[in-house]
N, C-alpha and C positions, 0 to 999 in steps of 0.2 A: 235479895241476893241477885246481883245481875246474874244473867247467860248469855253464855257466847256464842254464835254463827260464824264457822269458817267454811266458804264455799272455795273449794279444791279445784281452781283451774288447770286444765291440761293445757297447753297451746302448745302448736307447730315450732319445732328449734328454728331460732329465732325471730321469734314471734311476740318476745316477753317486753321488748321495749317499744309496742305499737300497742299491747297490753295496760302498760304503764302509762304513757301518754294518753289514750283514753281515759284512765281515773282519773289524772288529772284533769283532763279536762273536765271532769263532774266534780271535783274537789265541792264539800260541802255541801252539797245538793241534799244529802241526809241530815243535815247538822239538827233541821228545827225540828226535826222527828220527834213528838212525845214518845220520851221513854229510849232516846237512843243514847249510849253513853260514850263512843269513840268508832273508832276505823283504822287501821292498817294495812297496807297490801305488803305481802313479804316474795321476795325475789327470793326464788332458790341460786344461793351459790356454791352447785357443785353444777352436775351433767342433769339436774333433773327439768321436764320441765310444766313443772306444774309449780302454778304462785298461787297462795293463801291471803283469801282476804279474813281477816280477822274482823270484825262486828262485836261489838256490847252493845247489849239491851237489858234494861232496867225487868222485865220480864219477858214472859212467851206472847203473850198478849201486843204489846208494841210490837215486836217484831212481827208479828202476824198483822195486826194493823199497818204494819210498814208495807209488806208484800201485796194487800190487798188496794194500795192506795194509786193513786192517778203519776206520782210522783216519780214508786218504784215504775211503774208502766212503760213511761216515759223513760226513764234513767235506761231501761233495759229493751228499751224498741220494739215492746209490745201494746202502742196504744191502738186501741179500733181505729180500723180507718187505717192506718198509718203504714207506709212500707218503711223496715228497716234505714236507716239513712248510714247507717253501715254494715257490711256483712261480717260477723261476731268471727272476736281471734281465737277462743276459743275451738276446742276439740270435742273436750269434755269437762263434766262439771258436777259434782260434786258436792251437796250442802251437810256441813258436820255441827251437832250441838251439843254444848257441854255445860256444867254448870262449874264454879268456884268449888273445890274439895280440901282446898288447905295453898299455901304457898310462903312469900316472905315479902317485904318492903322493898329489905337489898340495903345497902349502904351506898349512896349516891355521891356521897359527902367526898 
């Protein structure tokens, strides 16, 4: 049964599309992760402003394996050694875990 990781970013108004451009620019960077199953980042649209990144992972274990690894380090501008190569948009941050409780497919069709 996967679980999911939504780390609940705060950022400064308007801040959220210098936000976005950064994942972009890491698009994929997680893809070959054992055990990861997807990505999302979600734009609040109303006045709020904190964006959700949405994470699947196959278990607790990969995702823990993902945070411990040289990858995440890098992705997040904590390798030894290394000063930030940018100063983070963030505010505040937030990591939330859930697991699947029930849901529906949907009618896509």
């Amino acid at each position: 049964m996967s679980i999911i990781k939504i780390n609940a970013i705060t950022v400064p108004a308007g801040s959220g599309d210098e936000l976005a451009k950064r994942f972009a620019a890491r698009a994929g960077a997680v893809d070959n992760q054992d055990g990861f199953e997807g990505f999302e980042l979600l734009q609040p649209t109303d006045e709020r402003t904190t964006w959700l990144v949405v994470t699947r992972w196959r278990d607790e274990e990969s995702f823990e394996a993902w945070q411990k690894s040289r990858a995440f380090a890098k992705g997040h501008g904590q390798e030894a050694g290394e000063a930030p190569a940018q100063k983070p948009v963030g505010i505040a941050s937030e990591l939330w875990s859930y697991k699947v409780a029930g849901g529906s497919a949907g009618n896509a069709g």
